[in-house]
N, CA, C and O atoms as a CHARMM CRD file, in Angstrom:
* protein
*
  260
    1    1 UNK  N    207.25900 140.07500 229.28900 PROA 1      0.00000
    2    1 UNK  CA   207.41500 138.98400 230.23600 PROA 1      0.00000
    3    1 UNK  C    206.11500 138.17600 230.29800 PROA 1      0.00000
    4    1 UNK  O    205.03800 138.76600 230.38100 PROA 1      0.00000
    5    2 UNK  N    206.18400 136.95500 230.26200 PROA 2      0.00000
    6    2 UNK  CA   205.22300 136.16900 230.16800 PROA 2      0.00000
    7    2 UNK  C    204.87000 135.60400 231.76400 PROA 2      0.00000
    8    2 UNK  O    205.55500 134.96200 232.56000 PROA 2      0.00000
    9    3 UNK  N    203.52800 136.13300 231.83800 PROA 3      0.00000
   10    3 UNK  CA   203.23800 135.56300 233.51200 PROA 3      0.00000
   11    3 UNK  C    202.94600 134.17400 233.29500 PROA 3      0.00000
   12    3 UNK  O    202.63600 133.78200 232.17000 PROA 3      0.00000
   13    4 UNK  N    203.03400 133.23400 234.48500 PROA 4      0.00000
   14    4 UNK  CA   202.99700 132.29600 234.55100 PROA 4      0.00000
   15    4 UNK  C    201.73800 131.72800 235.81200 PROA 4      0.00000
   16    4 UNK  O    200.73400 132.35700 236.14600 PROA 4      0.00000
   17    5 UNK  N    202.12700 130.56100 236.25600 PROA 5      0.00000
   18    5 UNK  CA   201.05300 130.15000 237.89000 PROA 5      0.00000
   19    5 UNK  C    201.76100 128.72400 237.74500 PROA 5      0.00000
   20    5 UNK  O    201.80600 128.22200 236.62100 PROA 5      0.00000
   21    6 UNK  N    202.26500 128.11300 238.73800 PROA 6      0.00000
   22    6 UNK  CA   202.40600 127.00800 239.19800 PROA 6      0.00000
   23    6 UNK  C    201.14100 125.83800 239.47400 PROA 6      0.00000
   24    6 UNK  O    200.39800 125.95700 240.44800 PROA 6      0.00000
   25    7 UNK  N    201.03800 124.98800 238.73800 PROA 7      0.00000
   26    7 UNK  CA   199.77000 123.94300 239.01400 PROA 7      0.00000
   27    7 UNK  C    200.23400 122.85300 239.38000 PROA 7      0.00000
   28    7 UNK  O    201.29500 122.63400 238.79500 PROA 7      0.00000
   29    8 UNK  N    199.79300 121.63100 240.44200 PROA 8      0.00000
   30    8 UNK  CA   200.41500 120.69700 240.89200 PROA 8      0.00000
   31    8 UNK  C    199.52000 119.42500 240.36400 PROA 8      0.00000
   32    8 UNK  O    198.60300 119.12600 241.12900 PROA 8      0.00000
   33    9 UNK  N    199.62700 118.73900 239.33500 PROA 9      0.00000
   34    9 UNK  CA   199.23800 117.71600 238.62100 PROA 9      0.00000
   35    9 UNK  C    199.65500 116.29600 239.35600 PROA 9      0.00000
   36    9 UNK  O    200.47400 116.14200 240.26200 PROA 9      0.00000
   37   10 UNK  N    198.79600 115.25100 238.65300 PROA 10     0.00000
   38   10 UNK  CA   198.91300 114.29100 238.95000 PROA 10     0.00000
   39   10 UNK  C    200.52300 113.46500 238.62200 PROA 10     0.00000
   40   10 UNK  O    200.85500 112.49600 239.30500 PROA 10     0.00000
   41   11 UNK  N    201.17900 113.86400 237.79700 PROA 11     0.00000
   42   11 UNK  CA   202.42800 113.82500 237.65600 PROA 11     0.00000
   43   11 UNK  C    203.50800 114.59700 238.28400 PROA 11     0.00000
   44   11 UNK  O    204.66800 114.21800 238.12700 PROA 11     0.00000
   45   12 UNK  N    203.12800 116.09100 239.27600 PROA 12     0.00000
   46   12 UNK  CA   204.19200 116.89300 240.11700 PROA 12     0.00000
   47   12 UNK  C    203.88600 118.32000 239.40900 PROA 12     0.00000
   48   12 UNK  O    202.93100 118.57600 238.67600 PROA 12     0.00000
   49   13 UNK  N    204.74000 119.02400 239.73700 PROA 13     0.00000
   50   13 UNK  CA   204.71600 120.57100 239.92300 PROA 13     0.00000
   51   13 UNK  C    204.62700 120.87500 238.29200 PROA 13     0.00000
   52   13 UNK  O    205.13200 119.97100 237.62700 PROA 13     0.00000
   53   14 UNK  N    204.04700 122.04400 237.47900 PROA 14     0.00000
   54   14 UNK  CA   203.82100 122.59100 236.52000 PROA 14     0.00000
   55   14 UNK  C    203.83700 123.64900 236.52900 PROA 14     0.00000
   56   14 UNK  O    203.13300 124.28500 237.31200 PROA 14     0.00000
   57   15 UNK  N    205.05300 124.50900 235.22500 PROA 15     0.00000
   58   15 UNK  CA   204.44400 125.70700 235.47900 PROA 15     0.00000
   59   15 UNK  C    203.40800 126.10600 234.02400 PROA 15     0.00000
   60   15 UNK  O    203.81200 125.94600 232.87200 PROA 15     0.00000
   61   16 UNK  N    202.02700 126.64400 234.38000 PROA 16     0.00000
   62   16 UNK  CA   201.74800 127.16000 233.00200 PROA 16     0.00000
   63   16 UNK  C    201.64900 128.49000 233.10300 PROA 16     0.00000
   64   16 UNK  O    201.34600 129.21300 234.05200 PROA 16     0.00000
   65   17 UNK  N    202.14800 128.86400 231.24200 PROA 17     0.00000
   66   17 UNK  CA   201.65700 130.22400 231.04200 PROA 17     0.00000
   67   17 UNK  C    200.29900 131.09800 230.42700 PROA 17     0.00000
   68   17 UNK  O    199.48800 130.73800 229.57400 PROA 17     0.00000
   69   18 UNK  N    200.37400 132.35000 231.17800 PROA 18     0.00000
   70   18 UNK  CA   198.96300 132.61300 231.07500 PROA 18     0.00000
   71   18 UNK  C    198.88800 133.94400 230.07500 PROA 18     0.00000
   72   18 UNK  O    199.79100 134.77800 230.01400 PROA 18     0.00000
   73   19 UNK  N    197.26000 134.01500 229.05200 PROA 19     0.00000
   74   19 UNK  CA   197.83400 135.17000 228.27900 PROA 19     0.00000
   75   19 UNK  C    197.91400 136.30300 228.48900 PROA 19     0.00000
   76   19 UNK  O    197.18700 136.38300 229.47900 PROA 19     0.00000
   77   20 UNK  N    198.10100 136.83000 228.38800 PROA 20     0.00000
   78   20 UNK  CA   198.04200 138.64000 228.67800 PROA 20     0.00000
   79   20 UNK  C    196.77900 139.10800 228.81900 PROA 20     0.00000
   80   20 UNK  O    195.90000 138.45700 228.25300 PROA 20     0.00000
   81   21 UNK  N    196.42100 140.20700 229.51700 PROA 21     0.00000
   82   21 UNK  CA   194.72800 140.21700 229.78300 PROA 21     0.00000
   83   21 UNK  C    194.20600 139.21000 230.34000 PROA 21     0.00000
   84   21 UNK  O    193.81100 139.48100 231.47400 PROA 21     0.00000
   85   22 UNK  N    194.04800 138.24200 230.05400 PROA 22     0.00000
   86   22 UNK  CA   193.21400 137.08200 231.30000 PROA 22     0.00000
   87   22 UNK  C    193.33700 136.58000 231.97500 PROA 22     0.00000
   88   22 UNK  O    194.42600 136.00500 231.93700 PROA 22     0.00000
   89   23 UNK  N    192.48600 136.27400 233.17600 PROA 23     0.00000
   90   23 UNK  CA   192.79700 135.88700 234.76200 PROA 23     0.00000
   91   23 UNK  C    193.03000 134.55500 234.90000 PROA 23     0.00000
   92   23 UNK  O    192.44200 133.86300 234.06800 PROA 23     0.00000
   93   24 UNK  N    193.48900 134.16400 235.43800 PROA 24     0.00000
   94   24 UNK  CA   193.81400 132.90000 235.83800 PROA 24     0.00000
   95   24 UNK  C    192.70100 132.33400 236.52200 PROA 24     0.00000
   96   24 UNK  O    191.94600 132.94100 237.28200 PROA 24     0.00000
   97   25 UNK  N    192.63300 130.76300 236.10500 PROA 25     0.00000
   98   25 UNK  CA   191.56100 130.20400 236.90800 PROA 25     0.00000
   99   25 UNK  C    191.21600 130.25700 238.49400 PROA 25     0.00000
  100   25 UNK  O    192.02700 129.51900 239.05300 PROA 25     0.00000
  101   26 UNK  N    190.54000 130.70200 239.21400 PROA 26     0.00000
  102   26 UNK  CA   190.71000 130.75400 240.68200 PROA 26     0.00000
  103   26 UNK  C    190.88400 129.29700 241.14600 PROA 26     0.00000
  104   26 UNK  O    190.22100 128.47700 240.51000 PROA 26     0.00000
  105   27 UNK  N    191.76700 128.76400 242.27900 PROA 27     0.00000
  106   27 UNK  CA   191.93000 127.82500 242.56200 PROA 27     0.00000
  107   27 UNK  C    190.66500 127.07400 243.22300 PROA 27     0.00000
  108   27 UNK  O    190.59300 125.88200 242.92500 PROA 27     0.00000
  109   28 UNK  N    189.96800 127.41900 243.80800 PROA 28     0.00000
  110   28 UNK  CA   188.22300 127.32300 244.16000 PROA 28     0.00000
  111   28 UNK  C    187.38400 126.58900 243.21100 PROA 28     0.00000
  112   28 UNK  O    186.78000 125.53300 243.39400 PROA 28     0.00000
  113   29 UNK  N    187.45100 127.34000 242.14400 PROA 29     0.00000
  114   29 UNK  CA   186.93300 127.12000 240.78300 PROA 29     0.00000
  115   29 UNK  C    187.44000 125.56600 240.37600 PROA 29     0.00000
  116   29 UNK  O    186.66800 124.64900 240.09600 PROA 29     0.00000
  117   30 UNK  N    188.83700 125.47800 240.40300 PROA 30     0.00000
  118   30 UNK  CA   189.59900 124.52200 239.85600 PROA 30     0.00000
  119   30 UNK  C    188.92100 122.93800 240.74800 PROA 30     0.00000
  120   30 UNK  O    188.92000 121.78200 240.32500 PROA 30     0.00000
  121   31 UNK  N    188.43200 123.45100 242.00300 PROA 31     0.00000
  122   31 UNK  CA   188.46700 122.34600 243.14900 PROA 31     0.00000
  123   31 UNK  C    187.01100 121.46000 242.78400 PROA 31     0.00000
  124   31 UNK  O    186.83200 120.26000 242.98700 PROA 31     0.00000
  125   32 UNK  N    185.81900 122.67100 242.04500 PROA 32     0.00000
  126   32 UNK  CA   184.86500 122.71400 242.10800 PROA 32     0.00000
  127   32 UNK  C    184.49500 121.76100 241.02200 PROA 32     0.00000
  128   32 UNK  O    183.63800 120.87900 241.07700 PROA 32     0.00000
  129   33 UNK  N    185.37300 122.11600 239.90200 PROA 33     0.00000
  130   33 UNK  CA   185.19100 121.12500 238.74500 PROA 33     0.00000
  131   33 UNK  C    186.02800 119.60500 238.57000 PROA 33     0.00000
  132   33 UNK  O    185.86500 118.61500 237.85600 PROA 33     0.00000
  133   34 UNK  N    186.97000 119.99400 239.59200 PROA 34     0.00000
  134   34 UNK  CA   187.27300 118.62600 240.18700 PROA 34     0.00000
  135   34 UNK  C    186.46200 117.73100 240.69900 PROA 34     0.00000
  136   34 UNK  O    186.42100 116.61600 240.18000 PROA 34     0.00000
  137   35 UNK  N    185.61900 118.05500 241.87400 PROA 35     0.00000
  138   35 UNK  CA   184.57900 117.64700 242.03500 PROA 35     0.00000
  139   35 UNK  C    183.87000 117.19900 241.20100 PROA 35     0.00000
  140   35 UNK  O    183.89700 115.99000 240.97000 PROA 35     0.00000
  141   36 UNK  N    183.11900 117.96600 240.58500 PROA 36     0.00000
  142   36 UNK  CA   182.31800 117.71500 239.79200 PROA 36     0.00000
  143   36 UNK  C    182.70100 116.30800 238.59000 PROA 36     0.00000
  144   36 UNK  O    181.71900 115.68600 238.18700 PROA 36     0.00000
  145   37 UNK  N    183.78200 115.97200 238.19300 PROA 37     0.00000
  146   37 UNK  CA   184.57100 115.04700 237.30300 PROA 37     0.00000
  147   37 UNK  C    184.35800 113.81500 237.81100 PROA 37     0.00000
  148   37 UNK  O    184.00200 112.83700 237.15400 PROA 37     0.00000
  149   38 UNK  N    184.67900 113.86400 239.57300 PROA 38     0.00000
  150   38 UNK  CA   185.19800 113.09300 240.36100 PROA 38     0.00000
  151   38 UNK  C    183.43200 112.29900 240.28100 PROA 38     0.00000
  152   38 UNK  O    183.21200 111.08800 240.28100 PROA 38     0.00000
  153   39 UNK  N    182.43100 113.36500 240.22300 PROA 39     0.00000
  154   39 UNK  CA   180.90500 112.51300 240.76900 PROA 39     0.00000
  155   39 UNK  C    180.94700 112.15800 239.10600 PROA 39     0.00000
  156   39 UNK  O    180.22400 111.19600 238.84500 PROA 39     0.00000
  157   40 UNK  N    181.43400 112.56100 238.28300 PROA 40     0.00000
  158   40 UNK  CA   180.54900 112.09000 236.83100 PROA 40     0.00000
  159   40 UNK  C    181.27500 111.03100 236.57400 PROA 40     0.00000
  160   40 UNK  O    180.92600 110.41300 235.56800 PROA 40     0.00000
  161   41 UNK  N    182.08600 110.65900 237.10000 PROA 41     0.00000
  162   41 UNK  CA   183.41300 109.28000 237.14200 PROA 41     0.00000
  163   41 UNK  C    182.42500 108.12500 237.99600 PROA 41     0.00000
  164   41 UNK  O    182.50000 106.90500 237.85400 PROA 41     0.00000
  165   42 UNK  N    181.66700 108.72000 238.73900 PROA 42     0.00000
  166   42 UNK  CA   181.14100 107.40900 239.51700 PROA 42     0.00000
  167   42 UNK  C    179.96800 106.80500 238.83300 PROA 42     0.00000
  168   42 UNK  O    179.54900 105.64900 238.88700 PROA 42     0.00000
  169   43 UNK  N    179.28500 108.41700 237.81100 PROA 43     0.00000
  170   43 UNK  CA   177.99200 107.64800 237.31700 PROA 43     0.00000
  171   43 UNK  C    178.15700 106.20500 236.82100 PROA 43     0.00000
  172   43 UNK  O    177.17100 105.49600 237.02400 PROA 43     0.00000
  173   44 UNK  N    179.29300 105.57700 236.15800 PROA 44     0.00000
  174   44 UNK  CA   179.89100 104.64000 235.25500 PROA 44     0.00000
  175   44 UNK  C    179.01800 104.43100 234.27100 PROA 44     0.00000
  176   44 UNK  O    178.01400 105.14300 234.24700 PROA 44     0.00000
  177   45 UNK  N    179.18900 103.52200 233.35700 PROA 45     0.00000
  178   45 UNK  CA   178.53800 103.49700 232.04200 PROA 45     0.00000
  179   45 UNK  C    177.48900 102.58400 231.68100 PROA 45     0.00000
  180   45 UNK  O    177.32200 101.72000 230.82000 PROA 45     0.00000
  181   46 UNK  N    176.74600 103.14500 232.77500 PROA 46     0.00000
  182   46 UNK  CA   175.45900 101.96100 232.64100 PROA 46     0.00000
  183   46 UNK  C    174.77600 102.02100 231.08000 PROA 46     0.00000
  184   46 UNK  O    174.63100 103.11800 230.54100 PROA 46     0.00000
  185   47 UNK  N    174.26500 100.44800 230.22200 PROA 47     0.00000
  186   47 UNK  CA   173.79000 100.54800 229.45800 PROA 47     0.00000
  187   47 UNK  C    172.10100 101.34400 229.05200 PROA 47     0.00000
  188   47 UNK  O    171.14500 101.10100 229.79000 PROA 47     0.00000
  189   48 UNK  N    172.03300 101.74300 228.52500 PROA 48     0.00000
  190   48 UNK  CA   170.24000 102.19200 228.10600 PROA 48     0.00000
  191   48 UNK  C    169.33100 101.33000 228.51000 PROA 48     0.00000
  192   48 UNK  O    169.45700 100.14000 228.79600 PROA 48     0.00000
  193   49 UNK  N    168.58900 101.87900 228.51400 PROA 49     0.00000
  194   49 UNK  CA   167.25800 100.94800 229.49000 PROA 49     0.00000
  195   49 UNK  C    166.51700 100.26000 228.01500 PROA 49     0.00000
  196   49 UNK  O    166.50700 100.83200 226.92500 PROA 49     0.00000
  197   50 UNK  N    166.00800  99.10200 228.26100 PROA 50     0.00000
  198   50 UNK  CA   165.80800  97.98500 226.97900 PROA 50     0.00000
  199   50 UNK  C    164.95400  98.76500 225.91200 PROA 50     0.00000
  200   50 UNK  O    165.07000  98.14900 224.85200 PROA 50     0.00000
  201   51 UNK  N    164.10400  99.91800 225.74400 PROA 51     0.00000
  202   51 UNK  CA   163.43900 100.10900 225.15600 PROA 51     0.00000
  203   51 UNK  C    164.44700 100.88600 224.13400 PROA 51     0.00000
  204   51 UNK  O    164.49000 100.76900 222.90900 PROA 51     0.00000
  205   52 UNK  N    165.29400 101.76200 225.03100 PROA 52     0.00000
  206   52 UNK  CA   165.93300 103.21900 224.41300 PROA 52     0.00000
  207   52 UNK  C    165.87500 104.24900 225.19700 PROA 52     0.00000
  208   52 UNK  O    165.48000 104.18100 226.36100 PROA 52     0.00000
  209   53 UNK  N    166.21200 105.16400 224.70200 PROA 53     0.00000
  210   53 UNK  CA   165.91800 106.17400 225.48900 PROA 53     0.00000
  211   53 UNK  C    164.70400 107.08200 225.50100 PROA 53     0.00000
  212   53 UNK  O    164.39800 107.92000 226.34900 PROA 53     0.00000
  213   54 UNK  N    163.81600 106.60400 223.92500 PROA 54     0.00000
  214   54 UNK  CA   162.66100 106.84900 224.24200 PROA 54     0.00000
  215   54 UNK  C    161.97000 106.31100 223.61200 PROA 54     0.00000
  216   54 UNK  O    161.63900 106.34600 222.42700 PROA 54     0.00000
  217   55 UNK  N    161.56800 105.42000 224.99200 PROA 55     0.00000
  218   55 UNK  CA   160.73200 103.84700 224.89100 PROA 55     0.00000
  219   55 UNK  C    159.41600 104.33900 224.83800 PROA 55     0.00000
  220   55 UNK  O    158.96400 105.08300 225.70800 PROA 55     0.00000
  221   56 UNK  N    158.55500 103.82200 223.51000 PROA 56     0.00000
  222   56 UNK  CA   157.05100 104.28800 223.63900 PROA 56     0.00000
  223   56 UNK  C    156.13900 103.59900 224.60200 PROA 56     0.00000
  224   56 UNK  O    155.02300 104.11000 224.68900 PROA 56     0.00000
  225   57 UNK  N    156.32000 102.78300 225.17900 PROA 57     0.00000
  226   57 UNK  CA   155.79000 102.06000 226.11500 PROA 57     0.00000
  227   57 UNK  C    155.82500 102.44300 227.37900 PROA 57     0.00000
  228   57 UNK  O    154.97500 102.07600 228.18900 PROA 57     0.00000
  229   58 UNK  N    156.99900 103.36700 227.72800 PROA 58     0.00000
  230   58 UNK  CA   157.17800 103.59900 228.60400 PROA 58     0.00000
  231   58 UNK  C    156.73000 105.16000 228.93800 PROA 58     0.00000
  232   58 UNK  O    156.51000 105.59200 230.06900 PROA 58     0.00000
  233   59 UNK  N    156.62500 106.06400 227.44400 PROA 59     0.00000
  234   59 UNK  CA   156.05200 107.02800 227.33000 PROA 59     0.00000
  235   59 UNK  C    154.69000 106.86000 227.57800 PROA 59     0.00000
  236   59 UNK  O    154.22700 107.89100 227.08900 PROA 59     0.00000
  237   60 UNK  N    153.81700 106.26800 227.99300 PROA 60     0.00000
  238   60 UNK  CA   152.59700 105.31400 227.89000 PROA 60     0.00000
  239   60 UNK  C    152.16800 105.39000 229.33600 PROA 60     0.00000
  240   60 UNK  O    150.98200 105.58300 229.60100 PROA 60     0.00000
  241   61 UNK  N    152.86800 105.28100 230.06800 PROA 61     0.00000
  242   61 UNK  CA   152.30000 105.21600 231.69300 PROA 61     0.00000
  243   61 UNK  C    151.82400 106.05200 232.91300 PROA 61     0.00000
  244   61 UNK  O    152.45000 106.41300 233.90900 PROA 61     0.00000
  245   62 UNK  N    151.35000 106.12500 232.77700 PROA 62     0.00000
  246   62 UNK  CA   149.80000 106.93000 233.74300 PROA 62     0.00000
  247   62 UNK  C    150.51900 106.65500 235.29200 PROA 62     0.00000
  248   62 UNK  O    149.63400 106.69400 236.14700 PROA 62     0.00000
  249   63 UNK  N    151.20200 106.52200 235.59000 PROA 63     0.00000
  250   63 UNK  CA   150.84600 105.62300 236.65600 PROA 63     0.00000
  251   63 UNK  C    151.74100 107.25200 237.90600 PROA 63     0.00000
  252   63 UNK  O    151.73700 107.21200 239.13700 PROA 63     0.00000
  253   64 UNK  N    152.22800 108.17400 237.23600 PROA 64     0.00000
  254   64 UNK  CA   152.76600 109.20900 237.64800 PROA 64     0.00000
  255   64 UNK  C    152.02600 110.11300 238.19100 PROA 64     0.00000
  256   64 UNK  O    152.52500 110.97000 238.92000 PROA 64     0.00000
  257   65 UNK  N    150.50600 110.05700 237.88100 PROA 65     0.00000
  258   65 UNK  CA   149.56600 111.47300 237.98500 PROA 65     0.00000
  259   65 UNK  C    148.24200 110.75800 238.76100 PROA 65     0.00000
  260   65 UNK  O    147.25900 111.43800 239.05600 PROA 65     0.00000
């Protein structure tokens, strides 16, 4: 018999199946990386800063210490 878990998607109810021996995702877990999606969705896609990403000029500045 194949165990299963009910997941509720952005489209409605799902059932998936799970394999034998391994646990199912804790729903906690599931909320957590939701989260987490939800903040990396806001970073949006700002372009690189004019030099690059590693601007020697900018590697250059004292102005930190």
């Amino acid at each position: 018999m194949i165990q299963t878990e009910t997941l509720i998607l952005a489209d409605g109810r799902h059932d998936q199946g799970l394999v034998p021996g391994v646990a199912a995702v804790p729903a906690q877990a599931r909320d957590i990386a939701a989260l987490e999606a939800r903040k990396a969705a806001r970073r949006g896609n700002a372009s690189l800063p004019a030099g690059g990403l590693f601007d020697d000029t900018a590697r250059n500045q004292l102005d930190l210490f």
